[in-house]
TIDRENRO-534819 format. One line per field, with one value per residue (C-alpha): x, y, z; residue number from 1; residue in one letter. Coordinates in nm, 3 decimals. Example, Ala and Ser with C-alpha at 12.3 -4.5 7.8 and 13.67 -1.06 7.14 Angstrom:
REM TIDRENRO-534819
east = 1.230  1.367;
north = -0.450  -0.106;
up = 0.780  0.714;
num = 1  2;
residuo = a  s;
***
This chain:
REM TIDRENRO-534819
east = -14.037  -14.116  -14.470  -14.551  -14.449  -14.568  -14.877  -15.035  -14.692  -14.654  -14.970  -14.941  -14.626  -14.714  -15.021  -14.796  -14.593  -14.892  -14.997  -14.671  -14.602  -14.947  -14.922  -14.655  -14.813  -15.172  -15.228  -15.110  -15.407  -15.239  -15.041  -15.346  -15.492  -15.134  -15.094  -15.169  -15.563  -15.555  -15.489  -15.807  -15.710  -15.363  -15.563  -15.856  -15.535  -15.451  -15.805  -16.045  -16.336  -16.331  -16.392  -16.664  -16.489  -16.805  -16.558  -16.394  -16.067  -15.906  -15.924  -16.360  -16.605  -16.838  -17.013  -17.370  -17.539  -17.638  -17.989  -17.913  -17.538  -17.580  -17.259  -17.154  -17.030  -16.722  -16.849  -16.611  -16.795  -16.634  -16.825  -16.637  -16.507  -16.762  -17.004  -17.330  -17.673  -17.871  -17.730  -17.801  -17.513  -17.384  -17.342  -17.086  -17.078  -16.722  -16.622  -16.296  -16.129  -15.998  -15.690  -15.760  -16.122  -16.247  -15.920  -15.807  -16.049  -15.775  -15.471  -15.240  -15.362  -15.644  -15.863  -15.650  -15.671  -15.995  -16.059  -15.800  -16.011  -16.371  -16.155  -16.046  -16.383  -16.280  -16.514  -16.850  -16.882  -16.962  -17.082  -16.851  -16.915  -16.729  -16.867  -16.620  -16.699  -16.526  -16.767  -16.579  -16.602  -16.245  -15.926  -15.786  -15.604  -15.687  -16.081  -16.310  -16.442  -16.840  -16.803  -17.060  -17.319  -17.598  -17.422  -17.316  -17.146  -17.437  -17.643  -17.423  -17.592  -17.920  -17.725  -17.600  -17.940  -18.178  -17.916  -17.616  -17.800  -18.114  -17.889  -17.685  -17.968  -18.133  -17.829  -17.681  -17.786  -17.796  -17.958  -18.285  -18.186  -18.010  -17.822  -17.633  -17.575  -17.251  -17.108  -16.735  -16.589  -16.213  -16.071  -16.310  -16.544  -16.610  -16.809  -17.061  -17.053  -17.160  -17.424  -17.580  -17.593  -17.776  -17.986  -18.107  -18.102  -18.374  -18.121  -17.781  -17.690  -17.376  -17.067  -16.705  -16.447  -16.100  -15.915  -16.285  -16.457  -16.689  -16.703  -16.679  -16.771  -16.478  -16.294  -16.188  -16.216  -15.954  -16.094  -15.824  -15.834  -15.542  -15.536  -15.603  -15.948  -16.003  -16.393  -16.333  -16.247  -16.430  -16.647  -16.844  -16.698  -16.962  -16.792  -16.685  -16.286  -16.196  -15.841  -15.774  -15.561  -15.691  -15.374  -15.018  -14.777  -14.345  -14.356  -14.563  -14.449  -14.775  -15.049  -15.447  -15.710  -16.104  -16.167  -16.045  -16.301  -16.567  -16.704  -16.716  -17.003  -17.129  -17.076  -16.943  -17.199  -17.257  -17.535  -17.218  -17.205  -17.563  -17.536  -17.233  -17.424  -17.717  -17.510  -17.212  -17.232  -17.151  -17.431  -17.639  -17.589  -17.867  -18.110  -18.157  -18.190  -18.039  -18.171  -18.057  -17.670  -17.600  -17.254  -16.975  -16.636  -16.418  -16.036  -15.805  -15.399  -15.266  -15.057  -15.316  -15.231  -15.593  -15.628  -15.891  -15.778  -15.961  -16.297  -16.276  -16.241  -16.502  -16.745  -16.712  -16.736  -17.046  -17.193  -17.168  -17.366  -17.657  -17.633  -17.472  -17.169  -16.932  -16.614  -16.279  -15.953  -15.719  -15.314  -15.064  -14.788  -15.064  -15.093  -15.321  -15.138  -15.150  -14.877  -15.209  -15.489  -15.384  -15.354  -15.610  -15.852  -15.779  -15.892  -16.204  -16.244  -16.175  -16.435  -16.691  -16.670  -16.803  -17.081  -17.225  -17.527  -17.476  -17.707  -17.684  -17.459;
north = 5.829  5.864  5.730  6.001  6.280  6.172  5.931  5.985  5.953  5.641  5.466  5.565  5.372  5.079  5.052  5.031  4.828  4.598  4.654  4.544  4.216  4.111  4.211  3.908  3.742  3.679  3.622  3.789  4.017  4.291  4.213  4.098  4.450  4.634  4.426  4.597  4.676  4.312  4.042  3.905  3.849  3.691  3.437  3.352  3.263  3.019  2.886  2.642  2.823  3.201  3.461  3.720  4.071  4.293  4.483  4.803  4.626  4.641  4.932  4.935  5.004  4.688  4.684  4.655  4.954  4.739  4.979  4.787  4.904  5.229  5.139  5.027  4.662  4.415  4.076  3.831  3.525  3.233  3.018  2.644  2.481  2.441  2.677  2.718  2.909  2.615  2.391  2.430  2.451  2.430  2.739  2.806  3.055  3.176  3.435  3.568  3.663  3.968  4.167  4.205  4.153  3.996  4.014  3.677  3.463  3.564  3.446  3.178  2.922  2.842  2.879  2.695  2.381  2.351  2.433  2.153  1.953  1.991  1.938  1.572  1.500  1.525  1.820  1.926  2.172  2.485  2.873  3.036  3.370  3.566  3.930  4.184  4.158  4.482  4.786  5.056  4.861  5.010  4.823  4.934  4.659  4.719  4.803  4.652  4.355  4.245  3.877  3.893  3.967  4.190  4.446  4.753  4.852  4.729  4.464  4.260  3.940  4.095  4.210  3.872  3.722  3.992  4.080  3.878  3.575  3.684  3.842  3.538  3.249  3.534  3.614  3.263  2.853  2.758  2.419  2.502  2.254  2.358  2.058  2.180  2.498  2.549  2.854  2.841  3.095  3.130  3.296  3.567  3.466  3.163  3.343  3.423  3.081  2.917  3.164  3.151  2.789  2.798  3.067  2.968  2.551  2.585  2.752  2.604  2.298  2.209  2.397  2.468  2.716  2.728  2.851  2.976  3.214  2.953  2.997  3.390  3.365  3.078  3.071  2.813  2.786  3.073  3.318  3.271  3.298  3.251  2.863  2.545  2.399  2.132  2.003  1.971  2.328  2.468  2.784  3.058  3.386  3.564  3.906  4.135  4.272  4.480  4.475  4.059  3.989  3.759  3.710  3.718  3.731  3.785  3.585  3.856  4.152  4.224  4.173  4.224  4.271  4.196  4.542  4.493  4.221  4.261  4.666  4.743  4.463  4.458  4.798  4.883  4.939  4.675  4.486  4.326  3.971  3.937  4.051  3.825  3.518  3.641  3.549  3.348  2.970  2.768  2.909  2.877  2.521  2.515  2.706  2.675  2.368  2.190  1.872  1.573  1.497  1.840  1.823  2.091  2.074  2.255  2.280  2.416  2.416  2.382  2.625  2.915  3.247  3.405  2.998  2.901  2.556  2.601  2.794  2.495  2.199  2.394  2.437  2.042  1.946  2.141  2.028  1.637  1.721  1.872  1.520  1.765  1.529  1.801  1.653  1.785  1.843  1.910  2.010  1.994  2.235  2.479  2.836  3.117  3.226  3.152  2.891  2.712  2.868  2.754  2.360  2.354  2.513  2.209  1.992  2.163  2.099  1.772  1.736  1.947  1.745  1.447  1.661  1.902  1.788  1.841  1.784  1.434  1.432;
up = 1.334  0.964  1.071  1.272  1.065  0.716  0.818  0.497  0.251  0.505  0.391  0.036  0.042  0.162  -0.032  -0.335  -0.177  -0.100  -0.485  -0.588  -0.411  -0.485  -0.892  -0.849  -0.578  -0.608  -0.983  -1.335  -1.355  -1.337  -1.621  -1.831  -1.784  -1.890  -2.201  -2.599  -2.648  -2.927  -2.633  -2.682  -3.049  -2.970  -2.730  -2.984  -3.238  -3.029  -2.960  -3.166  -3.004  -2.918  -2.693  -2.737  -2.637  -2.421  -2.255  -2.301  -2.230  -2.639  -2.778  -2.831  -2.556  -2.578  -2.225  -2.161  -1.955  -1.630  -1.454  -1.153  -1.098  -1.296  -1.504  -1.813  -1.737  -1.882  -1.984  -2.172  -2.361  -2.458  -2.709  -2.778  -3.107  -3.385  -3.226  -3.377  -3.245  -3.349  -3.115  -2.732  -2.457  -2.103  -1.929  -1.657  -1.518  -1.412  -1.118  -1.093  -0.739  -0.592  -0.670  -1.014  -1.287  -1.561  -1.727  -1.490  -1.739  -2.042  -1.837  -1.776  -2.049  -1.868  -2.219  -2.396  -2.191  -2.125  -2.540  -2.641  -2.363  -2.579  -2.863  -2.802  -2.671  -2.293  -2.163  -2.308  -2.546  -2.344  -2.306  -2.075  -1.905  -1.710  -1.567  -1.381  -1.003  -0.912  -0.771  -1.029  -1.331  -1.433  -1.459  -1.092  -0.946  -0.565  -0.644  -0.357  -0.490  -0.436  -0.401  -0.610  -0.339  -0.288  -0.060  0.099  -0.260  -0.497  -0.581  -0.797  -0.752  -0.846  -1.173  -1.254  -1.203  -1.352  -1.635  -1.761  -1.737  -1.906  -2.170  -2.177  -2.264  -2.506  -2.687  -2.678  -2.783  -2.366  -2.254  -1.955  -1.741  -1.440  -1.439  -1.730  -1.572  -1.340  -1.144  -1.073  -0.831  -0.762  -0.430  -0.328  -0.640  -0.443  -0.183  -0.472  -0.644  -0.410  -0.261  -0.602  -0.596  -0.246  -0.340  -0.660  -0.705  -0.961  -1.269  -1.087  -1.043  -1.053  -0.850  -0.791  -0.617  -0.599  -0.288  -0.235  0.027  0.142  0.520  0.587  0.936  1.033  1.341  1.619  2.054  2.072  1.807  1.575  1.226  1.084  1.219  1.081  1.075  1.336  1.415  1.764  1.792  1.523  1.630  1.448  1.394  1.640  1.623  1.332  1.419  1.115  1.156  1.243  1.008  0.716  0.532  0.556  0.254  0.189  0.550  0.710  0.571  0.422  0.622  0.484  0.746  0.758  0.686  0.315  0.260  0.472  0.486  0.103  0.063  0.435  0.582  0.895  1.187  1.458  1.215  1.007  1.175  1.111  0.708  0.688  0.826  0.610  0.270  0.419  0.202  0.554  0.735  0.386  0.472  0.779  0.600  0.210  0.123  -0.202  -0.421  -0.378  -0.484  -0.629  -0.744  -0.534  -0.527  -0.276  -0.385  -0.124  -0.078  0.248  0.277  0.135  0.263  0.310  0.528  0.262  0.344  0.649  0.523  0.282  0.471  0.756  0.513  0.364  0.719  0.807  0.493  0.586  0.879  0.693  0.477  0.185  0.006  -0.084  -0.331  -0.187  -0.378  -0.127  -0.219  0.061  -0.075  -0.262  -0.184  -0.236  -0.576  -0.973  -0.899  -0.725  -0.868  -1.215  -1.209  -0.975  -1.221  -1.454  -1.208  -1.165  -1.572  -1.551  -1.237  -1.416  -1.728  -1.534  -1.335  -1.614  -1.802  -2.207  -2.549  -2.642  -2.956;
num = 1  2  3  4  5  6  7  8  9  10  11  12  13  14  15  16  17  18  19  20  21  22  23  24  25  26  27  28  29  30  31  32  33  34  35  36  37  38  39  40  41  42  43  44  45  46  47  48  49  50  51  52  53  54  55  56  57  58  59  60  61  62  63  64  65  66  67  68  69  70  71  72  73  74  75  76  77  78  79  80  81  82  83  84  85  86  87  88  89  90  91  92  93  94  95  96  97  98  99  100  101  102  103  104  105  106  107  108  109  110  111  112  113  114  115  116  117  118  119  120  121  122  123  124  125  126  127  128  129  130  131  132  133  134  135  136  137  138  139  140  141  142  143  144  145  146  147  148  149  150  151  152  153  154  155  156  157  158  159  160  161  162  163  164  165  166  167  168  169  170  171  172  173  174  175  176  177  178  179  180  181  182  183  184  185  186  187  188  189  190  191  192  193  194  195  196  197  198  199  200  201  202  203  204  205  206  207  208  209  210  211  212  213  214  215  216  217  218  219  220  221  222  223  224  225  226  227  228  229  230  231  232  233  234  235  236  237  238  239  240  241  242  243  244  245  246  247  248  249  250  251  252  253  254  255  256  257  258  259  260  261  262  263  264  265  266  267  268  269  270  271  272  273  274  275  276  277  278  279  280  281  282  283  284  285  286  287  288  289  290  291  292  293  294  295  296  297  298  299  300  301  302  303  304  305  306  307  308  309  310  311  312  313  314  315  316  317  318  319  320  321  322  323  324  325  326  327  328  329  330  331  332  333  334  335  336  337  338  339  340  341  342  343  344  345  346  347  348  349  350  351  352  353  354  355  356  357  358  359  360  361;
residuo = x  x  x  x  x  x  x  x  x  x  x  x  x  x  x  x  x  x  x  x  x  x  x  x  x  x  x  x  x  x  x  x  x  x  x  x  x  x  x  x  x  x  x  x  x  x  x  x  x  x  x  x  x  x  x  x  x  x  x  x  x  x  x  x  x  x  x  x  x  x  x  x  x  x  x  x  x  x  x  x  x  x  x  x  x  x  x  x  x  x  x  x  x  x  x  x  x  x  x  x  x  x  x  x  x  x  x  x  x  x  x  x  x  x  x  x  x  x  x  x  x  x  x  x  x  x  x  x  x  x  x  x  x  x  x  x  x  x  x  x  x  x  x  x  x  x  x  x  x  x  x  x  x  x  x  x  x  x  x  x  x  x  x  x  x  x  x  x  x  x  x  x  x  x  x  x  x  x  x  x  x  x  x  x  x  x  x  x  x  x  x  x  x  x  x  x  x  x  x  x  x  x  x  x  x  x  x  x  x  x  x  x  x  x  x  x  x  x  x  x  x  x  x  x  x  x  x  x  x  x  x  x  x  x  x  x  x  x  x  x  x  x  x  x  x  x  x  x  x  x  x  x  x  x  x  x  x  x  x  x  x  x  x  x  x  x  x  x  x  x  x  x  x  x  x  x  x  x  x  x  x  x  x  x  x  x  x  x  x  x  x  x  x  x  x  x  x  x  x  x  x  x  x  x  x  x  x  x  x  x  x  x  x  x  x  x  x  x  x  x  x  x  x  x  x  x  x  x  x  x  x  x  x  x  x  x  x  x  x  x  x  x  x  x  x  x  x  x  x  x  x  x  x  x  x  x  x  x  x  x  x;
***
């Protein structure tokens, strides 16, 4: 009844309510962005190396005017333990998910453990950037996020391509080789990671995602999402449903539909399927072409809310029949929260520091 009469008061509800169980949910972004303006100094205390603060996240507007997105834009820098500019250095190149920005690269000790890793000589001493991926380029928790794509919203991969990394191997030591050059991309970031790697082999070469957006257009015989991936009844999503629900959390209570994901970076008229498949990593796959034994890594939990186990394990699949060797690190019990994201993350280091090319000492 309450529905009917108060539609709008309805919806404003639950979209707080939706806000709220993903603040505690999804990640502890939310919290990053709510803590004092000096976070960034309490986590470069704790660091050998440090993180470079071109944001306007503590207390100082830092950003870089971007022409491309006609915005001033967030950009946090990590540089590793005994940093100097005369010495040349990996670059990864790190993309957060949704639900949250650039504050996720501050959180959850992730910094710490892969500093204390180049520290006892266990990962190589590395440049690590991470831009916002949010259209507003404000802290809002619920802001559509770009994947990272060229889309409806802006051209976001065109300003990581034309503009952070320029400014990134002019401002900074990095090596040339794109074998010392990685993009990492974690939940929706994922979708971009590895569309960057596709699109560009000759400055990547080396790639990871975590609970990743790597098969947008996945679906099975019965065009059903929300099911596990099986290769005898694996189809292509053919045609775009905005409200088939994507993910389920609190056992269903919360529900998140394509619409969410899909329109603010690929619109909304019947020409969606086709921009999907035009920047969707699986179908990538059949038409661009890597070198030889580039290094990926797909990590996945199997019991991920958004069924990223399934893009994942579709897109690995896929890859093996386009002779693509695709490393899988696969959790039973993990879900699509920070109780995943965050050891799986360390995994990727310790994967990474195997794959990425470094200076010889």
């Amino acid at each position: 009844m309450t529905w009917f009469l108060f539609p709008c008061e309805m919806r404003l509800a639950l979209g707080r309510m939706v806000a709220f169980v993903l603040m505690f949910t999804i990640g502890d972004v939310a919290l990053a962005q709510r803590t004092t303006p000096h976070h960034v100094d309490r986590l470069n205390a704790l660091l050998e190396g440090r993180v470079i603060d071109l944001t306007h996240n503590h207390g100082q507007d830092h950003r870089r005017y971007s022409r491309i997105l006609g915005q001033r834009r967030d950009l946090y820098v990590y540089v590793p333990p005994g940093y100097s500019p005369t010495r040349a250095y990996p670059l990864i190149l790190w993309l957060h998910g949704a639900f949250g920005d650039e504050h996720a690269f501050l959180d959850q000790g992730q910094l710490q453990y892969l500093d204390d890793l180049i520290v006892r000589g266990c990962f190589p001493p590395a440049i690590i950037a991470c831009p916002d991926g949010t259209y507003c380029g404000e802290n809002h928790l619920m802001e559509p996020h770009s994947l990272y794509l060229n889309g409806a919203g802006g051209r976001m991969q065109d300003h990581l391509l034309c503009e952070v990394l320029p400014f990134l191997t002019t401002h900074f030591p990095v090596l040339a080789c794109r074998e010392a050059h990685a993009v990492v991309g974690i939940s929706a970031g994922g979708a971009g990671a590895l569309n960057l790697l596709f699109r560009r082999p000759d400055l990547f070469g080396v790639a990871a995602t975590v609970a990743g957006a790597v098969n947008l257009r996945y679906s099975n015989i019965d065009n059903e999402y929300l099911q596990d991936f099986d290769p005898t009844t694996y189809r292509w999503q053919t045609e775009y449903r905005p409200d088939d629900v994507i993910a389920q959390y609190a056992g269903g209570l919360i529900s998140i539909r394509a619409e969410r994901f899909i329109e603010p970076v690929f619109g909304v008229d019947p020409g969606v399927v086709t921009r999907v498949a035009a920047q969707n990593p699986a179908d990538l796959l059949f038409r661009e072409p890597l070198p030889v034994a580039t290094p990926i890594l797909v990590a996945f939990g199997g019991r991920d809310q958004f069924n990223m186990d399934a893009q994942g394990a579709s897109f690995a699949w896929l890859a093996a029949t386009q002779g693509v060797m695709v490393d899988v690190y696969f959790d039973p019990e993990g879900d699509h929260t920070s109780d995943y994201f965050n050891p799986a993350q360390r995994q990727v280091y310790r994967w990474l520091a195997r794959h990425l090319a470094s200076a010889p000492e």
